[in-house]
Steps between C-alpha positions, in 0.01 A plus 500: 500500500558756783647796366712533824622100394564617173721795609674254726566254235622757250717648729687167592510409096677816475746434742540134379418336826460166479143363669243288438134630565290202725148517695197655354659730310675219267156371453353775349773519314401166322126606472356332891221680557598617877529827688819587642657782722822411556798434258731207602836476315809220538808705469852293418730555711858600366698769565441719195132416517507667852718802402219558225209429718636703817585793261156523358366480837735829586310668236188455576504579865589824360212538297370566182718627185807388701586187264 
């Protein structure tokens, strides 16, 4: 995987956003053997889910070590 993905999908773990990943990505994931370049997520869509995700988001515009 990506290590950019992986630092995406850590950071959202952290944060306890709740997504799904989808695309390319989600099939190498299960093993497809496909090249990807883009990372397509399904994010629900609550209130607290948003708080969470927008927060993170904050963050990392600021960049690094502000988490």
């Amino acid at each position: 995987m990506n290590p950019s993905f992986r630092e995406i999908l850590e950071l959202v773990n952290k944060h306890q956003v709740e997504y799904s990943v989808v695309g390319g990505v989600a099939a190498v994931i299960q093993g497809a053997p496909v090249t990807t370049f883009d990372l397509d997520a399904l994010v629900r869509i609550n209130e607290e889910n948003a708080m969470r995700l927008a927060k993170e988001s904050d963050r990392s515009s600021q960049g690094p070590g502000r988490s």
